[in-house]
C-alpha positions as CSV (number, residue, x, y, z in Angstrom):
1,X,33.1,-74.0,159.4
2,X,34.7,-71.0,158.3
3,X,37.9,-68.8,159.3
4,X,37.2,-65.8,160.6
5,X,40.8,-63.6,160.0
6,X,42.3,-61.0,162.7
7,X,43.6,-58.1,162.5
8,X,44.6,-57.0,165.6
9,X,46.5,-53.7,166.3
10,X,48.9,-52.6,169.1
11,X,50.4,-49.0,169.1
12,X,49.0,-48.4,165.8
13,X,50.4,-51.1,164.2
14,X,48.9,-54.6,163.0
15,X,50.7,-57.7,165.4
16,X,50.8,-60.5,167.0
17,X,51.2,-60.8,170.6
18,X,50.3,-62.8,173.4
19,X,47.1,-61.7,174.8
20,X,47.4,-62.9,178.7
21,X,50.9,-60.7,178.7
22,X,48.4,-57.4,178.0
23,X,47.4,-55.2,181.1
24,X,50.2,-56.6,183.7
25,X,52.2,-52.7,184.9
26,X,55.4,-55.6,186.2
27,X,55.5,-57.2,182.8
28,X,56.4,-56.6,179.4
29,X,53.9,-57.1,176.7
30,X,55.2,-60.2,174.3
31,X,55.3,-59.5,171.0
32,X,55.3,-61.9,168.8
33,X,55.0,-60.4,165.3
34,X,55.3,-56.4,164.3
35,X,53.6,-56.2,160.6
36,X,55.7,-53.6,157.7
37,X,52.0,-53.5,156.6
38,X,49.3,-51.5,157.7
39,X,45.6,-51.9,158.3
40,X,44.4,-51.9,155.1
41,X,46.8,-54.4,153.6
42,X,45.2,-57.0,155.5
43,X,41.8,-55.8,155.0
44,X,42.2,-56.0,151.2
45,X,43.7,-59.3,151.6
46,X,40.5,-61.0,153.7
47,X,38.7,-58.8,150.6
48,X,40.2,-60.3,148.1
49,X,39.5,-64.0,149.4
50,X,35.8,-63.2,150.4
51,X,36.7,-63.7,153.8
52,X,34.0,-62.4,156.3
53,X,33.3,-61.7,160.3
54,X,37.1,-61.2,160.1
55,X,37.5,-59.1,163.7
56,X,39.5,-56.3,164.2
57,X,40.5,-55.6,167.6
58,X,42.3,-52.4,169.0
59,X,44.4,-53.4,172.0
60,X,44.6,-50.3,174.1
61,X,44.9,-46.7,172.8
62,X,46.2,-45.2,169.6
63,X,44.7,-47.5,167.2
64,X,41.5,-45.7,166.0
65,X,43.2,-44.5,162.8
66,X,44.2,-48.0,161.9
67,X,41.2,-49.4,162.8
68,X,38.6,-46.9,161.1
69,X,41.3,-47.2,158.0
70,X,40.5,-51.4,158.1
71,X,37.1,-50.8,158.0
72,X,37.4,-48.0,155.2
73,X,39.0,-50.6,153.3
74,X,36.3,-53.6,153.4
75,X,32.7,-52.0,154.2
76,X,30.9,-54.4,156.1
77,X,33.4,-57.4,156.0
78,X,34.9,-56.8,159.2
79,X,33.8,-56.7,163.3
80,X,35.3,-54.1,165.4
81,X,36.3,-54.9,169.4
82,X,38.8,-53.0,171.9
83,X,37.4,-50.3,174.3
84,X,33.5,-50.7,172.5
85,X,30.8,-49.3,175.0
86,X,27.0,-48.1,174.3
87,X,28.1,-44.8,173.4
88,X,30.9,-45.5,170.5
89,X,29.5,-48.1,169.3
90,X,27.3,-46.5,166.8
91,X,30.3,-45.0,165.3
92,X,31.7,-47.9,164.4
93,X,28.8,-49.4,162.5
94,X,28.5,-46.3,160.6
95,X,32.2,-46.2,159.6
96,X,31.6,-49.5,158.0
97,X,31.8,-52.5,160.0
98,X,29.6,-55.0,160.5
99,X,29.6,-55.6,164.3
100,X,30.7,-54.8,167.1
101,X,32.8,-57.0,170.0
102,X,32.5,-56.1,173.3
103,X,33.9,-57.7,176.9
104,X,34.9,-55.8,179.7
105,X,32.2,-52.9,178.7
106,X,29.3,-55.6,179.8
107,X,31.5,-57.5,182.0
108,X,32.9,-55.5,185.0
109,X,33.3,-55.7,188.9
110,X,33.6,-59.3,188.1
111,X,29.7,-59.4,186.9
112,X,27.7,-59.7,183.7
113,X,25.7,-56.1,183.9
114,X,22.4,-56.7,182.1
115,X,22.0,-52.7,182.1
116,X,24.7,-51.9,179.6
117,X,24.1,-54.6,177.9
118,X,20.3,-53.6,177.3
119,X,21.7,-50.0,176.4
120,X,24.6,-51.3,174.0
121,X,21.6,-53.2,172.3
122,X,19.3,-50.5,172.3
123,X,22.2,-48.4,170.7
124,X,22.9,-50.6,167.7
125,X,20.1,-53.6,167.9
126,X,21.4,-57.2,168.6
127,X,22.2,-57.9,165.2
128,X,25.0,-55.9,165.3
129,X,26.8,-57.5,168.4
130,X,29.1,-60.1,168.6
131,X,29.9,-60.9,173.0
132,X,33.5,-62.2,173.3
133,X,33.6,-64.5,176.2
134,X,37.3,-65.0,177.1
135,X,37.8,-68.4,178.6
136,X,39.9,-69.7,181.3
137,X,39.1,-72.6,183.8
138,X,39.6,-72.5,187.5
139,X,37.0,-75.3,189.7
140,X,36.9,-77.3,186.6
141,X,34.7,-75.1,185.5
142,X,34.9,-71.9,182.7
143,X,34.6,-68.2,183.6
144,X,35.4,-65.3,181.8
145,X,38.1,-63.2,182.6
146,X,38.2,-59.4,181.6
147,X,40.0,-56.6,181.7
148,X,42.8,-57.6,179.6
149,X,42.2,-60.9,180.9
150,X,43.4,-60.1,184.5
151,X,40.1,-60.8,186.7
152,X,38.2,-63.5,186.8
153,X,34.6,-62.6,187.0
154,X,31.6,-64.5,188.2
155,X,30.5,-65.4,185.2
156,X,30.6,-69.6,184.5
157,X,30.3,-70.3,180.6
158,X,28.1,-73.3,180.5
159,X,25.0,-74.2,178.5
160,X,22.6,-72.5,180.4
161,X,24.7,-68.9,180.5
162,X,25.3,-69.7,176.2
163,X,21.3,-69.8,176.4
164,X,21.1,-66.6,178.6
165,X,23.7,-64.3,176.6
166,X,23.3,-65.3,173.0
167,X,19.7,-63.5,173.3
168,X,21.3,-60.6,173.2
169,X,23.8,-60.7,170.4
170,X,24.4,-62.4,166.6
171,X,27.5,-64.0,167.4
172,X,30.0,-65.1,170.1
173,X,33.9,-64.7,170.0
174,X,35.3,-67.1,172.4
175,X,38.8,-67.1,173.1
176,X,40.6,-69.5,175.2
177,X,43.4,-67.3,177.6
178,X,45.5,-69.7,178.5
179,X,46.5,-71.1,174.3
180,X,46.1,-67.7,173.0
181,X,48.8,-66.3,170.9
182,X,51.5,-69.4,172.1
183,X,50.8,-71.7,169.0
184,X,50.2,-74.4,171.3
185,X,47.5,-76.3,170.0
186,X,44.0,-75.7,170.7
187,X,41.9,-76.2,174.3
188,X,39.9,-79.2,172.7
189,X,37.7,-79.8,175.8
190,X,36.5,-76.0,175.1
191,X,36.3,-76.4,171.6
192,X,33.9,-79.4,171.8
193,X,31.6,-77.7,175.2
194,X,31.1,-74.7,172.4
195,X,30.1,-76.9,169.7
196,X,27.6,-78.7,171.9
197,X,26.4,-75.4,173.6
198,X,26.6,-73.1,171.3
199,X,23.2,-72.2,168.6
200,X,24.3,-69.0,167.1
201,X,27.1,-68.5,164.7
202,X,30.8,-68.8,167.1
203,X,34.1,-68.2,166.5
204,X,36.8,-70.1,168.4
205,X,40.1,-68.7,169.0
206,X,43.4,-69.9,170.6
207,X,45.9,-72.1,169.8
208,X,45.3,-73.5,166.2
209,X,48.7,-73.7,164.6
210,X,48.5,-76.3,161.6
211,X,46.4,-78.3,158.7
212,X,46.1,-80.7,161.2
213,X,45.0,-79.1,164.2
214,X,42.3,-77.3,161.5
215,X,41.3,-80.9,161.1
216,X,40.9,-82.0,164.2
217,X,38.8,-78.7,165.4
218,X,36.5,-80.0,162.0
219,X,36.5,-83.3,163.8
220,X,35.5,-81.8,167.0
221,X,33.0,-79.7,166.3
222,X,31.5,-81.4,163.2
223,X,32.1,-78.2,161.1
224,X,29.8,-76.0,164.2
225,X,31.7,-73.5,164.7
226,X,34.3,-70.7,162.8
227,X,37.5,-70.5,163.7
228,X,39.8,-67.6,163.8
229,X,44.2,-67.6,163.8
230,X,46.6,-65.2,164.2
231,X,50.3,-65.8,165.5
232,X,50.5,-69.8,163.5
233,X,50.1,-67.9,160.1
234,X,52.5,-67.4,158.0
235,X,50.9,-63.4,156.9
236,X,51.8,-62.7,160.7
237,X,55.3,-64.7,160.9
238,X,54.3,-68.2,161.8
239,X,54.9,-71.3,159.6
240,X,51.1,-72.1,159.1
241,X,49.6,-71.1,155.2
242,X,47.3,-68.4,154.9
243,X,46.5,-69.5,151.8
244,X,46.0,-72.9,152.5
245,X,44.2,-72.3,155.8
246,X,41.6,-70.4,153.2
247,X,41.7,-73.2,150.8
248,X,40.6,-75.7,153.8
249,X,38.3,-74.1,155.2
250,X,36.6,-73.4,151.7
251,X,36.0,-76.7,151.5
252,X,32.2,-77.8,152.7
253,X,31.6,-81.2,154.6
C-alpha cells in the first residue's frame, strides 16, 4: 500500500474542492481549500518524501501553467489528468510526467469508445496510461460517471470490465463520487470490490480522513491497493497529518 498525493488545481491555483459540485451551470462550485502555494511547492514536497504516482489533475481551463510547472518540478514523479485526449497526451509525457489520466476522453455518450482508447494507446503505449474510473452506484451496481461526474454512462465496474480495461493501461484511479472531497469516511464496499478485482497497480480515492480510516482501508484491502487524500490533510486545511499519513504508509506489512 502506498499514498499516492494530489495536486489538484482550479483556476490556476492548487485546492480542494468537492468534485460532484464541478460542471452543475445552477450551482456554485464548493471550495474547500484555496492553497497561498503554488504548484511546485507541492511538487517538491511529494519530492522530497519520495512520494510517487502522485496525480495531478487540472479541473477545467487555465491550469496548464500550473500544471506543466508541477511536472517541471518532479520529472517523472507525477501523473497528469484534466482534459487528456490522444492528441495532448504526448505533450504531457514529454514535459515530464509519468502518465497520463484520462475519463471522459474514452468515456463519452454514456459509452466506453474502444477507438480512442486504441489511438490514446497508440499515441503514448499503455505504459503510460493510468484510466480513472469514477464510481457511483445506482441498481446496486457501479457505473462510471463522466463529464464532471454529471452522466452516468453504461459502463458497470465489475470484475469482468477490471479484466476488460486494465489491458489497456498501467494503472487505474478509482474515485468514489459520492465520498469525494466531504471527509466522510471511505465507500468500504468499493474499497474491498477493488481489492478483490483489481490485478494492476490502483489507486483509491474518496473519503479517507484519519490514521484510523488509513487502517482500516490496510485492513480491507490487505495492503492491495494505493490510496490517495486530498481535503482530510492537514497541507490542504484538514486536521489529518501529512506527515504522518507518509510515515504510515511507509510502513510494509
Amino acid at each position: 500500500m502506498e499514498f499516492r498525493p494530489c495536486i489538484d488545481l482550479h483556476d490556476g491555483k492548487v485546492k480542494q474542492i468537492i468534485g460532484s459540485t464541478l460542471g452543475h451551470q445552477d450551482k456554485s462550485v464548493v471550495e474547500n481549500f484555496i492553497s497561498d502555494n503554488d504548484s511546485a511547492y507541492f511538487a517538491n514536497m511529494f519530492k522530497r518524501d519520495r512520494l510517487t504516482g502522485g496525480h495531478v489533475i487540472m479541473l477545467g481551463s487555465g491550469n496548464e501553467e500550473a500544471a506543466l510547472l508541477a511536472l517541471q518540478s518532479y520529472p517523472n514523479g507525477l501523473q497528469i489528468g484534466g482534459g487528456i485526449t490522444a492528441d495532448n497526451a504526448k505533450k504531457y509525457i514529454d514535459a515530464g510526467a509519468s502518465h497520463v489520466i484520462v475519463t471522459s476522453f474514452i468515456f463519452h455518450d454514456g459509452k466506453l469508445d474502444n477507438a480512442r482508447l486504441e489511438k490514446l494507446v497508440n499515441a503514448v503505449g499503455k505504459e503510460h496510461i493510468v484510466i480513472d474510473l469514477s464510481c457511483k452506484k445506482a441498481d446496486d451496481k457501479w457505473f462510471v460517471v463522466t463529464d464532471k461526474w454529471t452522466k452516468f454512462s453504461d459502463f458497470e465496474v465489475n470484475q469482468e470490465s477490471i479484466a476488460f480495461i486494465e489491458q489497456f493501461c498501467d494503472e487505474l484511479l478509482i474515485h468514489a463520487v459520492d465520498v469525494e472531497g466531504k471527509r466522510s469516511g471511505m465507500q468500504e464496499e468499493l474499497v474491498k470490490d477493488l481489492a478483490t478485482w483489481t490485478s494492476i497497480p490502483t489507486t483509491y480515492a474518496g473519503g479517507v480522513r484519519s490514521l484510523e480510516d488509513l487502517q482500516k482501508f490496510r485492513d480491507l484491502t490487505n495492503g492491495r491497493l494505493h490510496v490517495t487524500i486530498g481535503s482530510s490533510l492537514d497541507i490542504f486545511g484538514g486536521d489529518l497529518d501529512y506527515s504522518e499519513v507518509v510515515k504510515f504508509c511507509a510502513v510494509k506489512e
